[in-house]
C-alpha positions in Angstrom: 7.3 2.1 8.1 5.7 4.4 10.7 8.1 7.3 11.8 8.8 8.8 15.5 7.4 11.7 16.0 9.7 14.3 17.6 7.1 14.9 20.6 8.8 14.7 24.0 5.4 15.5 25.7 3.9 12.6 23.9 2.6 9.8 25.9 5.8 7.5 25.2 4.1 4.4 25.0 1.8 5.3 21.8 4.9 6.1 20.0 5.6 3.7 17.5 8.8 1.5 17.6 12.3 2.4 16.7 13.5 -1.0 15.7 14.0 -1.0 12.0 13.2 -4.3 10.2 14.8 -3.9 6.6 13.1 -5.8 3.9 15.5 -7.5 2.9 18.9 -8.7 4.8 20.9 -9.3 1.9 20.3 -5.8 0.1 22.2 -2.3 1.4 20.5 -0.8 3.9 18.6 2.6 2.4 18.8 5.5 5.0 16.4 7.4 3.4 13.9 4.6 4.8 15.1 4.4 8.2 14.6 8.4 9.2 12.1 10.7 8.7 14.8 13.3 7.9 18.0 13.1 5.6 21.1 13.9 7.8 25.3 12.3 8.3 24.9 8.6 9.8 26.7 7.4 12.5 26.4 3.7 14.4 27.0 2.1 17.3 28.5 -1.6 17.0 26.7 -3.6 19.7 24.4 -1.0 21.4 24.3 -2.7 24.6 21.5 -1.5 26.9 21.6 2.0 24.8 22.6 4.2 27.5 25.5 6.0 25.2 23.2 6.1 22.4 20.2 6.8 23.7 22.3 9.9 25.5 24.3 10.8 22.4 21.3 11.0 20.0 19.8 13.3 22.2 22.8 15.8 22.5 23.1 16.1 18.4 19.9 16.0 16.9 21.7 17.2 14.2 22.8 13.6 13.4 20.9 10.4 12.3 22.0 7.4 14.9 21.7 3.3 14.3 22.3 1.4 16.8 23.0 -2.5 15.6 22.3 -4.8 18.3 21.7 -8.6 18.5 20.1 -9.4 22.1 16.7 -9.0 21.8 16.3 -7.8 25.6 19.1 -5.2 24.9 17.2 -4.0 21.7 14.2 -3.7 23.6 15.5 -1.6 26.3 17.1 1.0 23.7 13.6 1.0 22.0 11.9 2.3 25.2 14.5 4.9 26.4 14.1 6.6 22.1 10.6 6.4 22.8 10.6 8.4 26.0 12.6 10.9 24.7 10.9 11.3 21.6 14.3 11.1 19.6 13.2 11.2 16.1 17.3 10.3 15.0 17.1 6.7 16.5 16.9 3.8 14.9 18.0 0.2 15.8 18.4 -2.9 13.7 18.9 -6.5 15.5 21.8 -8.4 13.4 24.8 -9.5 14.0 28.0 -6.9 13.9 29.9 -7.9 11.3 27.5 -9.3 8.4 25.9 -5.6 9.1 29.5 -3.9 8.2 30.4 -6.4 5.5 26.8 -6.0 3.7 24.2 -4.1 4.8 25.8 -0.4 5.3 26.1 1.0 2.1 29.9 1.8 1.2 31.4 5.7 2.4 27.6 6.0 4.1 28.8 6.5 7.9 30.5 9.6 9.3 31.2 7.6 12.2 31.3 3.9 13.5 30.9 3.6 17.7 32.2 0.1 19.2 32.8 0.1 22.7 33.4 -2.4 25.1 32.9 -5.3 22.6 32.9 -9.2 23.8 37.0 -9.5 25.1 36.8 -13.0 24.9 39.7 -13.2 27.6 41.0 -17.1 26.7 43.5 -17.3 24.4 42.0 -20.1 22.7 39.4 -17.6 21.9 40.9 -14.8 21.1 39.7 -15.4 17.3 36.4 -14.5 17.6 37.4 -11.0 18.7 35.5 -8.4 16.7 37.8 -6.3 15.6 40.5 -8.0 13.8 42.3 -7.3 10.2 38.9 -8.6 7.9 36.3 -6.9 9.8 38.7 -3.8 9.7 38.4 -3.9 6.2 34.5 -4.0 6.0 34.7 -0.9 8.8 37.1 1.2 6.0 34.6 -0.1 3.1 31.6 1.6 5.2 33.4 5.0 6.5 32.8 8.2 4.5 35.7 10.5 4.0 37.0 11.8 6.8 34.8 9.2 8.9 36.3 8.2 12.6 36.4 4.8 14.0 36.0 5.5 18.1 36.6 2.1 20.3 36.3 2.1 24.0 37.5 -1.4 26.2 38.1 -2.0 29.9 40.0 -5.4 28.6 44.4 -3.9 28.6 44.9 -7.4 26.6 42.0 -6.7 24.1 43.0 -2.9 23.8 46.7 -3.8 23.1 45.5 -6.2 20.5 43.2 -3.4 18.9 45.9 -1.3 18.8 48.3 -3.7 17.2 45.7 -4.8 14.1 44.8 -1.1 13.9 48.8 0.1 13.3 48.3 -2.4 10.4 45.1 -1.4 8.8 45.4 0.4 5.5 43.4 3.8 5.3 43.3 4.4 9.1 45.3 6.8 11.1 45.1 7.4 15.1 43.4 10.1 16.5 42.4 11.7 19.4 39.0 10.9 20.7 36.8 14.3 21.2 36.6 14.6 24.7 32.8 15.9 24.3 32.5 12.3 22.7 34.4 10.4 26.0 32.2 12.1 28.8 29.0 10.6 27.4 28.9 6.9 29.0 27.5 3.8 29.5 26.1 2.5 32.4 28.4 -0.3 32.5 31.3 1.9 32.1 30.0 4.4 35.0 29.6 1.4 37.0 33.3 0.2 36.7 34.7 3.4 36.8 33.7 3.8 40.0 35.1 0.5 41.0 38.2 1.8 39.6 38.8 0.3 36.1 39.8 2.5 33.5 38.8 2.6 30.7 40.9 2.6 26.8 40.1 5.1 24.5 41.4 4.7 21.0 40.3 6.5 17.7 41.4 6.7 14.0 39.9 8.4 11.0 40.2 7.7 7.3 42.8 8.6 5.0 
């Protein structure tokens, strides 16, 4: 795999891609692969258009960032705004969330896991495929290294209450207070309904 070079001044567009395509999808993934230099993990659940990521990679170089995404338009979007910023600490993967928790990210590998504002699905009648529920919970403990932090982020009261409730019950997790150098980085989505004037939920926990 080519690697990013760290070369802001670079012309962005000659810069090879960020999008990580693992060899195989049924293997752990090997970090050592994905970045050019060994240092902690942490991911973003569902990446979105990549404007927290993209922002938060850039801030703490001093971290390796993978963003897991599964729109194709979304993922290509995060690619360019690396690119132009020459982040050498970004790297994406297109998969779905939770076969990418349950067995691709190797087990204690991630300092951190980022989900925020995941699909609400508002109708009761689909309230199942919310992501974050007591299995997937379990696959987010597997993958956390000691002392690793869990940060969620919803604009949904009904979804967050929910979170809240599975979280209260999740072996290995306590509640935390999210950093609040880690809550003024944003998404554009969430700057967007801020301003309209919906809050938004923080919660966080870390292992135990």
């Amino acid at each position: 795999m080519n690697l990013i070079s760290h070369d802001a001044s670079a012309d962005w567009k000659t810069l090879p891609s960020i999008v990580f395509t693992p060899e195989s999808y049924v293997e752990r993934l090997s970090f050592a692969e994905m970045f050019p230099v060994e240092r902690p993990v942490e991911v973003e659940i569902g990446s979105g258009d990549g404007s927290f990521l993209a922002e938060y990679a850039r801030l703490h170089p001093e971290t390796n960032f993978l963003g897991v995404e599964r729109l194709l338009g979304r993922l290509r979007k995060l690619d360019k705004k690396a690119r132009r910023l020459g982040l050498d600490n970004l790297r994406i993967i297109r998969i779905e969330a939770a076969y990418f928790t349950e067995y691709l990210l190797p087990p204690g590998s991630a300092r951190a896991l980022h989900i925020y504002f995941p699909d609400p699905w508002p109708k009761a009648k689909h309230a199942k495929n919310r992501l974050i529920q007591t299995a997937y919970l379990a696959s987010v403990r597997k993958a956390l290294a000691e002392n690793g932090a869990l940060y969620l982020r919803t604009d949904d009261a009904p979804y967050f209450e929910q979170m809240r409730e599975v979280l209260a019950e999740a072996p290995g997790l306590e509640p935390i207070d999210t950093p609040s150098e880690l809550a003024v980085v944003t998404t554009d989505f969430e700057r967007h309904f801020n301003a309209q004037g919906t809050l938004t939920n923080y919660a966080a926990y870390r292992t135990i």
